[in-house]
VOBA-1610 file (N, C-alpha, C; in pm, whole numbers, padded with zeros to 5 digits, always signed):
BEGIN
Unk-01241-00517+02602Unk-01223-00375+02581Unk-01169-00354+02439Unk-01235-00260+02364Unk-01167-00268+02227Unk-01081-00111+02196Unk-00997-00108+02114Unk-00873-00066+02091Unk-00923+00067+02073Unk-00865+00180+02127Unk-00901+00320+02087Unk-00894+00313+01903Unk-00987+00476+01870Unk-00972+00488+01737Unk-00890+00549+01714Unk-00903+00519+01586Unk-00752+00597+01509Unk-00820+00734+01444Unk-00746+00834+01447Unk-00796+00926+01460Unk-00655+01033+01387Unk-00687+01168+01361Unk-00582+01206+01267Unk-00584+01368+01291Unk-00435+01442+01337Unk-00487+01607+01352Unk-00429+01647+01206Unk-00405+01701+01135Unk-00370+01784+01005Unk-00322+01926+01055Unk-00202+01908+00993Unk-00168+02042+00968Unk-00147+02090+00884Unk-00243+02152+00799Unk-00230+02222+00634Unk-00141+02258+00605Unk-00077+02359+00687Unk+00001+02485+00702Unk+00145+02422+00679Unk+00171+02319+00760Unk+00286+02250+00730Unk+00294+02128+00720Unk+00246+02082+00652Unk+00242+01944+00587Unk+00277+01825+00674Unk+00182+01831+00833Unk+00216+01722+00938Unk+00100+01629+00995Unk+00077+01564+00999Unk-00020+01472+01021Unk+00017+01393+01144Unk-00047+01443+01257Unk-00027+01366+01444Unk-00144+01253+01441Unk-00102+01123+01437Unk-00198+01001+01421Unk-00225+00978+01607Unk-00323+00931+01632Unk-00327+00818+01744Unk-00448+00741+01734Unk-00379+00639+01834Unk-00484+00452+01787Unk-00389+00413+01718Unk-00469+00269+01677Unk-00353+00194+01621Unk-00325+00178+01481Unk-00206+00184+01436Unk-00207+00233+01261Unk-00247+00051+01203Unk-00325+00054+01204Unk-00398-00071+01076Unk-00359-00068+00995Unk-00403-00173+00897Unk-00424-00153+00741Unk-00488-00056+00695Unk-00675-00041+00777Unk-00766+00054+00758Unk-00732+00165+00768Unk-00637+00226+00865Unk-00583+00354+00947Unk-00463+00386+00820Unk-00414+00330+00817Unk-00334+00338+00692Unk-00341+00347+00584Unk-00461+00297+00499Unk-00566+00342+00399Unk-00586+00457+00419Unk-00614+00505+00510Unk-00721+00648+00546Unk-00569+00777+00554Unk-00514+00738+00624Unk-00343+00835+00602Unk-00304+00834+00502Unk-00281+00761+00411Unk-00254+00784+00222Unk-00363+00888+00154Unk-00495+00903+00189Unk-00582+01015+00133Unk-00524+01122+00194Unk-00517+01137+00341Unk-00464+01252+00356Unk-00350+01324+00319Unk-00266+01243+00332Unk-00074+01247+00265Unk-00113+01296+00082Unk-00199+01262+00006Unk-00225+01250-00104Unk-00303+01397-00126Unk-00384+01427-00007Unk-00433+01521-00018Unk-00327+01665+00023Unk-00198+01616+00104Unk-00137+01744+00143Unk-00015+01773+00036Unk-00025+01613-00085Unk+00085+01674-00148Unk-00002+01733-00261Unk-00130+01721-00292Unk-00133+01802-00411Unk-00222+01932-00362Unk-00206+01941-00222Unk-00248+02107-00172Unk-00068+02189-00158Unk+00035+02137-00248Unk+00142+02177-00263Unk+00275+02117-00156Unk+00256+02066-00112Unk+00354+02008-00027Unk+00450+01912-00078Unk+00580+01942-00087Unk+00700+01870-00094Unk+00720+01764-00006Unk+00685+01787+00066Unk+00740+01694+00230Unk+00649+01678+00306Unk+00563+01584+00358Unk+00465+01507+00458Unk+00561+01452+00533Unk+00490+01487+00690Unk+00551+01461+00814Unk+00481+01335+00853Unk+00409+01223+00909Unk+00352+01198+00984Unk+00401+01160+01106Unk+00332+01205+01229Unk+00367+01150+01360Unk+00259+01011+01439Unk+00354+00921+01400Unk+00266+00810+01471Unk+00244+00828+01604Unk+00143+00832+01711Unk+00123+00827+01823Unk+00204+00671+01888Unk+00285+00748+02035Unk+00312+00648+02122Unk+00246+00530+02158Unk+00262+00420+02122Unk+00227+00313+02205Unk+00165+00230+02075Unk+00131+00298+01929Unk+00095+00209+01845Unk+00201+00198+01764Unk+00280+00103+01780Unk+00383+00097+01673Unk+00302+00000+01517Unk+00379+00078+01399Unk+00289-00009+01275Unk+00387-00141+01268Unk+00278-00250+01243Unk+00340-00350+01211Unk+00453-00376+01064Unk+00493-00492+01053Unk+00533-00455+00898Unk+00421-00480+00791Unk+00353-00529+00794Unk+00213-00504+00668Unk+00160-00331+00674Unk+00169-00263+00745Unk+00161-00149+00766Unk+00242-00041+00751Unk+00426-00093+00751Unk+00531-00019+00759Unk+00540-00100+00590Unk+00532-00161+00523Unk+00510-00189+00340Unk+00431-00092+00298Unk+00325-00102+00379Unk+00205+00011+00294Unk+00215+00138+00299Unk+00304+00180+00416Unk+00365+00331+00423Unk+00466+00340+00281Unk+00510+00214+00270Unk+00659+00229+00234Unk+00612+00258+00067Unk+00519+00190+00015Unk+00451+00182-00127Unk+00348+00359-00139Unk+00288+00400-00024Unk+00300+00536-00025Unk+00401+00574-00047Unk+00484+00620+00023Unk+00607+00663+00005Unk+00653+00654-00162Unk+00656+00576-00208Unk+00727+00505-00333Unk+00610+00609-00446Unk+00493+00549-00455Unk+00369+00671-00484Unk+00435+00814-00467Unk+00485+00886-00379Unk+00505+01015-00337Unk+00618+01063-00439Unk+00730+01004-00419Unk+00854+00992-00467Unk+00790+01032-00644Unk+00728+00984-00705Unk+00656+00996-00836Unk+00621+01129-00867Unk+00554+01203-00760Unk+00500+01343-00757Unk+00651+01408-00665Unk+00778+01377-00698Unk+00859+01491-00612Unk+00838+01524-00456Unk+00767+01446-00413Unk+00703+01440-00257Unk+00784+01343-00182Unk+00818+01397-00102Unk+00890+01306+00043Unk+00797+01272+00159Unk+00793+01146+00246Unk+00706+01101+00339Unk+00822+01069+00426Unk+00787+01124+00529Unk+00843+01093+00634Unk+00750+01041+00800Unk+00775+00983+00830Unk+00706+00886+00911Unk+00800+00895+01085Unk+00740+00933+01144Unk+00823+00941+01303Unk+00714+00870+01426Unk+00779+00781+01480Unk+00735+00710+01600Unk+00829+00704+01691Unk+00827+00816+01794Unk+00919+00786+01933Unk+01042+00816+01847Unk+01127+00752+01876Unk+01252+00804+01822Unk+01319+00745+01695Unk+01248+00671+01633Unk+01287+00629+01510Unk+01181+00715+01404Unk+01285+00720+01373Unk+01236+00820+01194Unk+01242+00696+01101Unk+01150+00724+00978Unk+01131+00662+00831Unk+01124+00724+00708Unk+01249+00737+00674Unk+01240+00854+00534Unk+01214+00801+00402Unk+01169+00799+00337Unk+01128+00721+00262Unk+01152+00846+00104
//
């Protein structure tokens, strides 16, 4: 049986991004265009909500983290939430 897709809702309006499937490398590639795309449609602050049950590994929680670091450059904050741990970056 192979792994649901990863898949992504957007919220323009307020700069939040609800993921589910499992955050990859690939999936994680593909969330940096969007994050990239909501900070220069004006956004200070990107939300993303990782979906339950895929936690990112750490090759995945680096590559958030080097987004993040990217963001920080443009005055942009990433914030990252899975279940009850937050990632402010």
């Amino acid at each position: 049986m192979s792994a649901p897709p990863f898949t992504e809702v957007v919220d323009w309006t307020d700069g939040r991004v609800r993921t589910s499937g499992p955050l990859t490398a690939v999936a994680v590639d593909l969330l940096a265009g969007t994050v990239h795309q909501l900070r220069r449609a004006g956004h200070a602050r990107v939300v993303v909500e990782v979906g339950a049950g895929h936690p990112p590994e750490e090759e995945e929680l680096g590559a958030l983290a080097a987004l993040a670091a990217g963001l920080r450059a443009h005055r942009c904050e990433l914030i990252v939430i899975r279940e009850e741990e937050e990632y402010v970056w």
